[in-house]
Phi, psi and omega in degrees: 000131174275186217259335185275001181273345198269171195312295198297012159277310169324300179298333199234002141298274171322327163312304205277353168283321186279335195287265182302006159286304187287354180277348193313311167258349201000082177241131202254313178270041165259113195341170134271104140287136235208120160277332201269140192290159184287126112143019157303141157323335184266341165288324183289349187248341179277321189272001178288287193305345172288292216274355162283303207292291182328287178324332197270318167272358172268004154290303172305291188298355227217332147293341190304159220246321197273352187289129186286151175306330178268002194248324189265351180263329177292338167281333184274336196269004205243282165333283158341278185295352159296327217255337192282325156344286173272000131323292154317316174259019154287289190311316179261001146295317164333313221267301211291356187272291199281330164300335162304312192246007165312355187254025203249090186276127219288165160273120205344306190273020204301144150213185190284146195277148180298316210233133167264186194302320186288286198312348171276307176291344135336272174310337167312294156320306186291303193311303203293338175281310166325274192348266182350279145340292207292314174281354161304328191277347155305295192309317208296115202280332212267031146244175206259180186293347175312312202269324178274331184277302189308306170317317185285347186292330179309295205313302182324301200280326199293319175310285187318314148307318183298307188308309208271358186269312180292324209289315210248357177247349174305314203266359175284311192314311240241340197259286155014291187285334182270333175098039153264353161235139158305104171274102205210140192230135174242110184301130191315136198227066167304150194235313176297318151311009164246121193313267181326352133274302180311105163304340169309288183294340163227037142291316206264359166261078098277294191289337169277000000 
């Protein structure tokens, strides 16, 4: 496999292709159009990066000093249902991970990896959204030079980080395939968003 065939070279094209789609307009109520066929890797990783990207300017906008309380609680609650999102769609890059490599049967001494394929590309996506960000703040005419060398010292580490996170998610990928690894994933089981765990939520539908 070539370096442009591996997976973190897939993920960290496409991040940056959903990262500049959205700046096109750069809108938080802007659709998501998926160029990619539905239930592909490359849609599950253009819409992980969308629903980040969004989340990243409604985390900016949700800071603002000016913001009114009834405006920041419609945002928070606007995250919230972002983040059980991108929960879900970790889970189904996972799914689509362990469907791959369902024939690969591990080897006696094979063992499990701390983090699985979706969570690693999880930090992927977000770190090309720093990437991003950070070198626009490398640009900035309305600061001082300081301010542009302190970013770019930044930028030097998040790239250096980006090689060893594709680097380490290339050898998961590869040890997986060889059986010295285990594919083996345990799905997020979040509670407050299910009427039936969250005691909030199906106290007070007891009470309507």
């Amino acid at each position: 496999m070539n370096n442009n065939s591996t997976i973190s070279h897939i993920c960290n094209k496409i991040f940056r292709q959903s990262i500049e789609d959205y700046h096109i307009t750069d809108n938080v109520d802007a659709p998501l159009q998926n160029p990619y066929a539905p239930e592909s890797l490359d849609h599950l990783l253009y819409k992980k990066n969308w629903i980040d990207t969004v989340q990243w300017h409604l985390e900016d906008i949700i800071r603002d000093p000016n913001i009114s309380s009834q405006d920041a609680l419609l945002i928070k609650r606007r995250i919230d249902q972002s983040n059980q999102h991108r929960t879900d769609i970790v889970e189904r890059i996972d799914k689509w991970f362990l469907d791959c490599y369902k024939d690969i049967k591990p080897l006696p001494h094979a063992s499990v990896n701390t983090e699985s394929p979706g969570g690693a590309v999880d930090r992927l996506s977000i770190l090309a959204l720093k990437i991003y960000h950070m070198y626009v703040e490398t640009l900035r005419l309305d600061v001082g030079e300081d301010h542009r060398r302190s970013c770019r010292l930044k930028l030097e580490i998040l790239l250096f980080q980006k090689k060893d996170l594709s680097d380490a998610i290339d050898l998961l990928l590869q040890e997986i395939e060889s059986g010295t690894k285990i594919m083996k994933v345990y799905f997020q089981m979040k509670m407050y968003n299910d009427n039936s765990l969250n005691p909030v939520l199906y106290n007070a539908k007891q009470r309507i």
